[in-house]
N, C-alpha and C positions, 0 to 999 in steps of 0.2 A: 535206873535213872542215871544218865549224863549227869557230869557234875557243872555247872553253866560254866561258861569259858572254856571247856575243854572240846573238845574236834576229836573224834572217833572215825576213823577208815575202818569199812569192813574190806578185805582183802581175801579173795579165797584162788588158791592156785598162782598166786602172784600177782595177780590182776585184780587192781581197783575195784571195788565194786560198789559202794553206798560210804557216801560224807556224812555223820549223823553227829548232832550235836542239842544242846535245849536251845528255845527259842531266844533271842536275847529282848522279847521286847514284853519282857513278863510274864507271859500264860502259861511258862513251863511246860509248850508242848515240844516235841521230840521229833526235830526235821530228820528225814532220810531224805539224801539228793542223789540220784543214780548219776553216778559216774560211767555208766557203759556208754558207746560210742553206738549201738544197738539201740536206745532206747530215747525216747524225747518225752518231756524234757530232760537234758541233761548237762550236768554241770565237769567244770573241770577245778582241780584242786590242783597246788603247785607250795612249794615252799621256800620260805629265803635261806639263805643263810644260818638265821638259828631257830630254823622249825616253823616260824611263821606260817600260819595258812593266808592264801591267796583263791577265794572262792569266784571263780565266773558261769555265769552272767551274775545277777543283782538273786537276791532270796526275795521272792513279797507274799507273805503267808496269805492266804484266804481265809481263815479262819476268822474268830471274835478280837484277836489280837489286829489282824489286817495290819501287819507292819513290813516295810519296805525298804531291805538293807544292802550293801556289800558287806566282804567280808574279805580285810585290806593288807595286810602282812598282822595279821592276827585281830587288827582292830576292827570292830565296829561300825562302819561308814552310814549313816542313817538317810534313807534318799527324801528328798523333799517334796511333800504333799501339794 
């Protein structure tokens, strides 16, 4: 289990490869977003200054959650229904 708020990089050979973190909109499911340049969909990860994550595009779970977010130098951003 991710502990919620934290951002986990899987990294193998140096290279990016899966942003995994729990969902923030309660169901405590467990996103993996491919990072590969290879693969669609895929997202990019970036950081500020103190580690901040910066996720693009937006996350919007499919699931029973069905929640639709950014994810903004670490915060949160909840997209509007």
């Amino acid at each position: 289990m991710i502990p919620v708020g934290e951002l986990w990089l899987v990294i193998d050979g140096g290279v990016r490869k899966w942003a995994c973190f729990t969902c923030p909109g309660g169901c405590n499911s467990i996103i993996s977003l491919s990072l590969s340049p290879d693969r669609r969909p895929r997202w990019a990860v970036e950081q500020d200054f103190w580690g901040r994550p910066t996720i693009a595009p937006s996350v919007h779970q499919h699931n029973a959650c069905k929640c639709h977010f950014w994810i903004t130098a670490g915060a949160v951003v909840w997209c509007k229904s």
